[in-house]
C-alpha positions as CSV (number, residue, x, y, z in Angstrom):
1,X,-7.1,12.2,65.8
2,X,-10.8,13.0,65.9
3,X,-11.6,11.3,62.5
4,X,-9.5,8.6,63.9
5,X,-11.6,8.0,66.8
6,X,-15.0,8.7,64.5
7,X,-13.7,6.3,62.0
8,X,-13.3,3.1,65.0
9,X,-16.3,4.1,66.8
10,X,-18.2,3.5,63.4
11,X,-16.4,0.4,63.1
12,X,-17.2,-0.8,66.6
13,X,-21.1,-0.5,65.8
14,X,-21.1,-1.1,62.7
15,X,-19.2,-4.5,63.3
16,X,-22.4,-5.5,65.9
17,X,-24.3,-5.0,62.5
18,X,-22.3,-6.9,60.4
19,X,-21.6,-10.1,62.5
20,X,-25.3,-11.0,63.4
21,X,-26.0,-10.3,59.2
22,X,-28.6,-7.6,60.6
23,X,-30.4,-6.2,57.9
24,X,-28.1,-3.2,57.1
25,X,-30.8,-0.6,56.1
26,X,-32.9,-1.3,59.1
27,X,-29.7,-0.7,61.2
28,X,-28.7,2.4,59.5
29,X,-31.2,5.1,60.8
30,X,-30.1,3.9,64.6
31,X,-26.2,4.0,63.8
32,X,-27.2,7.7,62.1
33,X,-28.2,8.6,64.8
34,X,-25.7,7.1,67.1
35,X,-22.8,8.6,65.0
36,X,-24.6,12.0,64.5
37,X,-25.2,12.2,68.2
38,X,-21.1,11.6,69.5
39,X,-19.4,13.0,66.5
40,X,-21.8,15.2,64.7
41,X,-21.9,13.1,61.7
42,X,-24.5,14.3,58.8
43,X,-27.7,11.5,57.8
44,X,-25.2,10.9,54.6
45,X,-21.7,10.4,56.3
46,X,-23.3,8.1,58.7
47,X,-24.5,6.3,55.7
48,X,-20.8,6.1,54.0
49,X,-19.1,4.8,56.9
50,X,-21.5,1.8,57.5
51,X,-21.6,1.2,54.1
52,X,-17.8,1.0,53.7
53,X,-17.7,-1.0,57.3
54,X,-20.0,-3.5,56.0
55,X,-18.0,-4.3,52.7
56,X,-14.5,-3.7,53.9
57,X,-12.1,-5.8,56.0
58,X,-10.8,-4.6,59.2
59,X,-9.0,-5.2,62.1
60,X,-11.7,-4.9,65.2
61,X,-8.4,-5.3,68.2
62,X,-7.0,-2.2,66.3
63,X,-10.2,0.0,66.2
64,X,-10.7,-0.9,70.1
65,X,-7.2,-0.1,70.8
66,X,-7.5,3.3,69.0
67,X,-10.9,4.1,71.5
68,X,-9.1,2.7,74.7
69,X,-5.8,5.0,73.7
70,X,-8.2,8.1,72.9
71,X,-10.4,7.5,76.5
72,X,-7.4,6.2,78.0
73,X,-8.9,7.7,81.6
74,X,-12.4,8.8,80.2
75,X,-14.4,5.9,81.8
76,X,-17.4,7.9,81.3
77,X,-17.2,8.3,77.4
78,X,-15.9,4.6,77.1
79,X,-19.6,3.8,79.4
80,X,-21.2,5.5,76.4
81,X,-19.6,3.9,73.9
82,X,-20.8,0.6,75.5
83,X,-24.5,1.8,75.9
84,X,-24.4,2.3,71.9
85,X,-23.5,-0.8,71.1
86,X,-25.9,-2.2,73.2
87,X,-28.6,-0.2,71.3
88,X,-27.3,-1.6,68.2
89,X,-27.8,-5.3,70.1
90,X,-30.9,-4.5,71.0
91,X,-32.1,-3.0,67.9
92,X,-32.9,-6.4,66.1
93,X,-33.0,-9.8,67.7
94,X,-30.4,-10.6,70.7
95,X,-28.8,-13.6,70.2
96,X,-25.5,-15.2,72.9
97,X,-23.2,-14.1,70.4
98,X,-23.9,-10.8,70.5
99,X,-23.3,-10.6,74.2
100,X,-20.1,-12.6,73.5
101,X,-19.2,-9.9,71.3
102,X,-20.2,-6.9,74.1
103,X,-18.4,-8.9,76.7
104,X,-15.2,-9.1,74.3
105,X,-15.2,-5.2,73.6
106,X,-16.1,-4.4,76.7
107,X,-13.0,-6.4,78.3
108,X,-10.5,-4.8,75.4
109,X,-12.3,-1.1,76.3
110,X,-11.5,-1.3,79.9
111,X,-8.3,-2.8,80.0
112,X,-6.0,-0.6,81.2
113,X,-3.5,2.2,79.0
């Protein structure tokens, strides 16, 4: 289940990347870190999984549905997951869209189980 959760978290900021067309390997030392940080993810695995996020399709609704089912009743850890996205927003230039986008996962995260 943990690579589960590792795998949609990646997604998640790695989507906040990809939508605002966010120069990728500007981007990647702060998802590195974000990833290495909450899941102990290696420089290199980091790496992999927003280079796969940014050429691969996926279903966003399904990777926030996979978080809020995992931290169910862990407000706390779904907090944190919100305060690294918005280091990913604020990372490069903040646009409306990308506080659509926060609002939107934000909404999906704390809906309840």
């Amino acid at each position: 289940m943990e690579k589960k959760i590792k795998r949609s978290v990646a997604i998640l900021l790695a989507h906040i990347i990809k939508i605002d067309n966010r120069d990728v390997e500007k981007g990647a030392p702060l998802f590195c870190q974000l990833m290495g940080s909450s899941f102990d993810c290696d420089q290199e695995e980091a790496k992999t999984f927003l280079k796969q996020t940014m050429n691969e399709e996926y279903d966003l609704d399904e990777h926030i549905a996979i978080i809020n089912d995992a931290l169910c009743d862990d407000k706390l850890s779904k907090m944190h997951v919100m305060e690294q996205i918005n280091h990913i927003i604020y990372s490069d230039t903040i646009t409306p869209e990308d506080y659509k986008e926060f609002e939107k996962i934000k909404e999906a995260l704390f809906a309840s189980c």
